[in-house]
N, C-alpha and C positions, 0 to 999 in steps of 0.2 A: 566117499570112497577114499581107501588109502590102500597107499602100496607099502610093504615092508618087509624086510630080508632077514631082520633079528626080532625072535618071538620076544614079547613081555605081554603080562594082563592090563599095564598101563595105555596098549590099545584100544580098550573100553573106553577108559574114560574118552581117551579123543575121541572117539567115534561119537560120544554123549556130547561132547560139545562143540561138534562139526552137525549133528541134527540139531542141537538148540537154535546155534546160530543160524542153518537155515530155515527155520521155523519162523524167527525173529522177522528174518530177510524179506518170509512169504506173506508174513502180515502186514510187512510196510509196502509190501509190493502191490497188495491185493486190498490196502487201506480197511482192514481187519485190526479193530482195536480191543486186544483182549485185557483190557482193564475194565470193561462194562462189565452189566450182564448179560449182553446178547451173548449166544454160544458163539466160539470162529470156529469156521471151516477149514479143513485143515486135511492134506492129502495123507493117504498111508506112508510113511516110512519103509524104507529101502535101502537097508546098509551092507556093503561091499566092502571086504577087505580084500587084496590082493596079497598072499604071503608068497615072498620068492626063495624062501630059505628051507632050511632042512626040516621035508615033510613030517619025518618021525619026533620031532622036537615039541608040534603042535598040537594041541586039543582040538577036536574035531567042534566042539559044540561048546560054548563057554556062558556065561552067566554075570553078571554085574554085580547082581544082587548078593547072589552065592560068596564070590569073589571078594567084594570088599568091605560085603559088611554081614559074614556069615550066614546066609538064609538058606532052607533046604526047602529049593521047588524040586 
């Protein structure tokens, strides 16, 4: 989750590496070694942004992919 008052699309990226890192976290935590071949388990994802700044300013629905590195989903 993040909170923020000034829009940018460089909020993707954090948000990609606030779920990596807790991913990292959940295998050390859950002693899940994902350099084998066993598959890991792994919860669904759940990302939260809180914007508090000027509603009209923001995209309603954004994209990663799209965003910075041209893809048309």
């Amino acid at each position: 989750m993040e909170a923020q008052s000034t829009w940018t699309m460089n909020i993707l990226v954090r948000v990609l590496l606030y779920l990596a890192q807790s991913y990292h976290e959940y295998f050390h935590r859950t002693c899940q070694d994902y350099y084998k071949s066993r598959e890991v388990k792994m919860p669904k994802p759940e990302l939260y942004l809180i914007f508090t700044g000027n509603k009209g300013r923001k995209p309603d629905k954004v994209s990663l992919s799209k965003e910075f590195f041209g893809a048309r989903i």
